[in-house]
Phi, psi and omega in degrees: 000312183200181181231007195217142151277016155296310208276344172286316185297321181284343166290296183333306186284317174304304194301280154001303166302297210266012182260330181310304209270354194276347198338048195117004192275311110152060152287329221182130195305127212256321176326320187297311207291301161326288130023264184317311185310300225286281210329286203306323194307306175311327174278334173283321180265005157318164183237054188267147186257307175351153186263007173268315172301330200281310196286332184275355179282316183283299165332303147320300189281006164274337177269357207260162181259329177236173164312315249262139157345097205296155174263169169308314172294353187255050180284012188256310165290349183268304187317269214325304189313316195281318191296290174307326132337302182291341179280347176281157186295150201021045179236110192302129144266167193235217178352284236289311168331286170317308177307309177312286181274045137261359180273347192270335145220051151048050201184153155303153141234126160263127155250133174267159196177142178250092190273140178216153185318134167263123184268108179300140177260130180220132215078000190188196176209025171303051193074015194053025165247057171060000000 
């Protein structure tokens, strides 16, 4: 399919562009592409401190012509502003991602994660195991 993970973030993001514009058409899956809409306007318009929500806000208002809090209607400026964010290098995707590629190799993705305790290091710096 690709040889890089540059070139998997850019399929992502394409796949992504094309579930946005498919929105009922019956191009292309319209729940998602619907989703898609609600998920981004709510992360540009959110009040998240994080440095991926900073950014996407600071994007927006580069696509945007004023200041103002983007509205629901302003979905073409909320899409951009996020495929752009999302399209940068160490910046983690989430659902809406995860979907793009299990739809691009046709395969489920699961992701799995683990919290495990934290061990104070003592005596050493091995990784806090003395």
């Amino acid at each position: 399919m690709c040889g890089s993970a540059a070139e998997v973030r850019s399929l992502v993001i394409s796949t992504m562009e094309e579930w946005a514009t498919s929105k009922g058409d019956g191009s292309g899956p319209a729940s998602v592409g619907t989703r898609m809409s609600e998920a981004v306007g709510a992360a540009v318009r959110g009040d998240a401190g994080d440095a991926t929500s900073l950014a996407l806000r600071d994007a927006y208002k580069r696509r945007s012509s004023d200041d103002r809090v983007p509205t629901p209607t302003d979905d073409d400026a909320c899409l951009g502003a996020y495929l752009e964010v999302m399209g940068q290098s160490g910046v983690y995707g989430e659902r809406l991602e995860i979907e793009a590629l299990a739809s691009l190799v046709r395969a489920p993705v699961h992701v799995y994660y683990m919290i495990t305790p934290v061990q104070a290091a003592v005596g050493g710096s091995d990784g806090g195991n003395g």
